[in-house]
N, C-alpha and C positions, 0 to 999 in steps of 0.2 A: 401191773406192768405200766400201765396209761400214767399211773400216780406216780411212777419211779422218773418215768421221761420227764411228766410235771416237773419234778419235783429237781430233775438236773440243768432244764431249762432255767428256771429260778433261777438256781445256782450263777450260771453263765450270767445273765439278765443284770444280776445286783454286784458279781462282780466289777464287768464291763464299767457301774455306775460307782465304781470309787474312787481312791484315788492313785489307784495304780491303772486306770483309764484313761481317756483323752479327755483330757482337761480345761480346753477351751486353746486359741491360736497360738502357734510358738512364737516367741518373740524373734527368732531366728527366719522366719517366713515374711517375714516384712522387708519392703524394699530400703534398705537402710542407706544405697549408694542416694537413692534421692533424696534423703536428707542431709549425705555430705556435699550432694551439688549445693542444694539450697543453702547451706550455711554456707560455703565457697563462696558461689557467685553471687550470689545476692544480698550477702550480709558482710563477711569476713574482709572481700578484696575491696567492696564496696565504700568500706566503713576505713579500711586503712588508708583506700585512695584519696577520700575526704580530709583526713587525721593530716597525712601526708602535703596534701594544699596549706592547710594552719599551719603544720611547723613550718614548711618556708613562709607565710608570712609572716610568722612569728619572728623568727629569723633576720628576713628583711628590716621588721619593724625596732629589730633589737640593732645591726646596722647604724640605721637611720638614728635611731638615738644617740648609738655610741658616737656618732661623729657631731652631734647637734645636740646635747642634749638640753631639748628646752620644753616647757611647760606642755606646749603642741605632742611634741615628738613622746613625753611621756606619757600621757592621755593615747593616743596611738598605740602603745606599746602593751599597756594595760588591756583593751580591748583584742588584739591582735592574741595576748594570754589566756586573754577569759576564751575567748574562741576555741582558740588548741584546746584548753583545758578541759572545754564541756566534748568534744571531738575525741580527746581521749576515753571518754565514759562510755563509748561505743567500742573499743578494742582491748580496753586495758584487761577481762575478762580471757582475749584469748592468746594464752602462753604454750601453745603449739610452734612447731617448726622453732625456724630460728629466733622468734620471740624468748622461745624457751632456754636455746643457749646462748645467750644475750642476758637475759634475766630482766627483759623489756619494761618488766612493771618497775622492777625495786628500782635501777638508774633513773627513770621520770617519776615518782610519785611516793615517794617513801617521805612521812611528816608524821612527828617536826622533826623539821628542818633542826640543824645544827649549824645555828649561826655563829659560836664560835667558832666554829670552823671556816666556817665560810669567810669569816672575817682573816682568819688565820692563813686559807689560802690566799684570798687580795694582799692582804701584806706583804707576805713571804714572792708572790707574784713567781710561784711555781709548785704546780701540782699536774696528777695523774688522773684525770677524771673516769678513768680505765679500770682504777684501783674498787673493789664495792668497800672498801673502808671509807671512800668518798659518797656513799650511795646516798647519803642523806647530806650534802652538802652541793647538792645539784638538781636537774628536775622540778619540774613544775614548783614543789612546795620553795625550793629558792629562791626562783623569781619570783613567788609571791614575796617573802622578806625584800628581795632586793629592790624591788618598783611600788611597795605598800608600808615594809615596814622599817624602814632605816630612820624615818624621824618622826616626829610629830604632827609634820605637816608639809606638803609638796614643793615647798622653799625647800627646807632642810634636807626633802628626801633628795634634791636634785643640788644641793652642796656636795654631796658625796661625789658624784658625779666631773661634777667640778671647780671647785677650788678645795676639798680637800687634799693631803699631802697625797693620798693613793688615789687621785682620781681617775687616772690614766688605767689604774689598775681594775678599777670599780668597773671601767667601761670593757676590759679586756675580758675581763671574769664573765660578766652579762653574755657577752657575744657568743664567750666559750661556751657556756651553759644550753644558748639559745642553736648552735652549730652542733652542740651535738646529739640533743632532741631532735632535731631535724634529721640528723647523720644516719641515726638509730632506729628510726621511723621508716629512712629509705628501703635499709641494710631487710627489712621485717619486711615490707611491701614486696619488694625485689624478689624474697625468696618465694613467696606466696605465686606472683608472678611467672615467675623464671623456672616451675618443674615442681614445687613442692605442693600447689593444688593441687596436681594429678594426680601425686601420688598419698594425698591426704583422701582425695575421693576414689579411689582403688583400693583401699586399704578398710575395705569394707565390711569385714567378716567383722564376728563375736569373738573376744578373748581381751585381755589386759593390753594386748598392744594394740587393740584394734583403733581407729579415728573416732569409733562411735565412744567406745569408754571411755577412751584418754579425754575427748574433748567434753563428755557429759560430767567428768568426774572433775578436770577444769574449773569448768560454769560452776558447779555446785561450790566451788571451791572456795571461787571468785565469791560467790553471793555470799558464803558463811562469813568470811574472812575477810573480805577487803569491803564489800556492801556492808552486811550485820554491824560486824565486830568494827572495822576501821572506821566509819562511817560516823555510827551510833553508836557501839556497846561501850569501846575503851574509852574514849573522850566522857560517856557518861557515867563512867566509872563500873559497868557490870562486873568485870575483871578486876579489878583493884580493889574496889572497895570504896571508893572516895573519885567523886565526880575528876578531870580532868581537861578541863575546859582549852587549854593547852595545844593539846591534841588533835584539836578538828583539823579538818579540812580546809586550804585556804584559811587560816588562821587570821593571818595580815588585813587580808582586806575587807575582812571584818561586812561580810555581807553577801559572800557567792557561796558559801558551803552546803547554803540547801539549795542552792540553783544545781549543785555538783550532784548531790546526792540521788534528787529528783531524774535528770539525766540520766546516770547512771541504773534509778532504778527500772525507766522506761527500757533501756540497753537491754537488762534483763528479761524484763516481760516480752520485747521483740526477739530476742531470739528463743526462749522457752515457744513460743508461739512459729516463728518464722517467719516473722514479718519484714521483707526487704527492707535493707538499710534506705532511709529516707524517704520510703513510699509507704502506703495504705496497703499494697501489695502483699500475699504471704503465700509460705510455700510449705512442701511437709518439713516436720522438727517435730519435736518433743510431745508435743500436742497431740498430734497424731498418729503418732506410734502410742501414747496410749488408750487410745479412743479405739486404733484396733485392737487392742488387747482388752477393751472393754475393761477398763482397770475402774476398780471401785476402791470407796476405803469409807467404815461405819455406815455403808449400805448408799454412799452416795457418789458422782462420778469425778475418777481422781483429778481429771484436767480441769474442770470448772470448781473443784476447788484452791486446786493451786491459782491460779487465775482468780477467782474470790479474793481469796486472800495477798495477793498482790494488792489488789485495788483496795482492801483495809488496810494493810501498811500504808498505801497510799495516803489514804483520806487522814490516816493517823499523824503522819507525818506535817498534814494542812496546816494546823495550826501553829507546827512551827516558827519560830523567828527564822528571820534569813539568815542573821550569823548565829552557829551555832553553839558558838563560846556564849554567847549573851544569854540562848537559849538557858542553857546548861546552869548559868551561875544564877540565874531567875526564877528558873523554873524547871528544874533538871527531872522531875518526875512525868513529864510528857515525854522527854526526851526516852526515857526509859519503857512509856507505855509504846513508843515507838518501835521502839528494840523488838518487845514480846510479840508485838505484830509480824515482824519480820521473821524471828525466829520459828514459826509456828510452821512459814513455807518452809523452812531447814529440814525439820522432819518428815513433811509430804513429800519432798524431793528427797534428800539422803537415804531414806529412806523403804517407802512407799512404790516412789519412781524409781528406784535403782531395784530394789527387789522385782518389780515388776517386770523392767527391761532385763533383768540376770546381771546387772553388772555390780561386781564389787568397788567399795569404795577403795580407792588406792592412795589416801595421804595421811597424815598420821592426827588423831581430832584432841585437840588439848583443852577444850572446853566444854567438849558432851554435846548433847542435840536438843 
């Protein structure tokens, strides 16, 4: 009888220890509203309210040209872009709220540019900048053409301006351009502002609509696609086949597209991490929901190596040239060992981190992991 009881206790004992047992923390048990305050407050409003100061100077600066345009005033203009520019690699990642019905990224940052269009709108001296047919004949990569690449040299770029036949129109285009990056920038702050924090940080729960997934599945989104892929992959030809040197970033000025890139991918590691927008500061994120979940992957711990491997894309990227086209046509095989660095966090994150956390990915992947 003694052996019988043994021998059921067992039973209990090794059940208990599978895996229809308790399993280690639910990812559901974690305070998840403190990581939508921390990205709200410290990262998200912080970062647009910064963004928001560049495009009006940007703005301002664009102004001041249109009425004056002289060698001073374009030198001005150009810094006052680089600013915004790097300012955007802090939010361009989140397409929440009314970012999202706005389509916040594609109106500012969709390249290349289509400068026959743009040529075509100055001419014509009537267009809808409303229209996304116009999406790539506006937004940052524009002004890059219009204040870097219209001539061969800062004389010619600044004939356009004034004494050719559209010059009046050159200057109208600029302002438009410059008025409504700013406009767009407000319209996004505002709502974050005005009601849509609170109820992005209330919106706390587990499922496909939750703030947690929509905005993790975002990020990942952001880094495959517009970090990886726009960044590095397509310009270096991983997707085509044949390098496209064309394609970068900042193409025009021919020497900010790894300042862009860099930026942007610091953006990333500060909010995987939680690190307040412009401070040493950090708060709970990504990091630490999976440090409670004691998340491992090949027996090692998954946040340090996400974070590892940021810092190898990092150092991979080091040797880069500054303009990336030069990169590319010189030496396009860094550029690409650059890529595989990156790509590597795709998998830890898309994968790894979202099983972990339970969330499904929600956008459609045209390029695999």
């Amino acid at each position: 009888m003694k052996k019988f009881f043994a021998l059921i206790l067992t039973v209990f004992i090794v059940w208990g220890c599978t895996d229809n047992g308790p399993s280690g923390p639910n990812p559901d048990d974690f305070d998840r509203e403190a990581i939508l305050e921390n990205w709200a407050d410290n990262i998200i409003i912080p970062a647009f309210t910064h963004f928001s100061e560049t495009t009006a100077q940007l703005h301002s600066s664009a102004q001041t040209f249109s009425a004056e345009p002289t060698q001073q005033n374009l030198s001005e203009l150009r810094i006052s872009w680089e600013n915004a520019y790097l300012a955007f690699q802090h939010v361009s990642m989140f397409e929440m709220g009314e970012a999202m019905q706005l389509r916040f990224r594609d109106n500012l940052n969709i390249y290349p540019t289509d400068t026959t269009k743009i040529k075509q709108n100055i001419s014509e001296g009537s267009y809808n900048l409303e229209l996304p047919s116009l999406n790539n004949s506006q937004g940052f990569p524009a002004l890059d053409y219009l204040v870097y690449g219209l001539g061969e040299d800062d004389a010619e770029i600044l004939s356009y301006y004034t004494i050719n036949s559209d010059a009046e129109n050159y200057r109208v285009y600029l302002t438009d351009l410059t008025e409504r990056i700013d406009g767009l920038t407000n319209q996004v702050l505002n709502n974050w502002t005005s009601g849509y924090r609170d109820e992005f940080v209330s919106n706390s729960g587990n499922g496909a609509n939750s703030s947690i997934d929509m905005m993790v599945n975002d990020y990942i989104y952001y880094y495959e696609k517009h970090l990886r892929a726009g960044k590095i992959g397509i310009p270096a030809g991983v997707f085509s086949g044949s390098p496209l040197s064309g394609h970068v970033e900042a193409y025009y000025s021919q020497g900010f597209s790894k300042t862009l890139f860099n930026e942007a991918l610091t953006a990333s590691i500060n909010f995987f991490n939680g690190t307040h927008f412009d401070t040493e500061l950090d708060g709970q994120s990504l990091d630490d929901y999976l440090n409670y979940l004691n998340t491992m992957k090949d027996g090692a711990d998954l946040t340090s190596m996400i974070n590892n491997q940021f810092e190898m894309a990092r150092n991979e990227a080091e040797s880069l040239d500054n303009d990336f086209a030069a990169q590319i046509e010189n030496d396009n095989p860094q550029m690409l060992s650059t890529y595989d660095e990156l790509q590597k966090n795709v998998v830890n994150m898309k994968v790894d981190m979202l099983q972990a956390l339970n969330i499904n990915v929600d956008y459609v992947d045209a390029d695999g992991d």
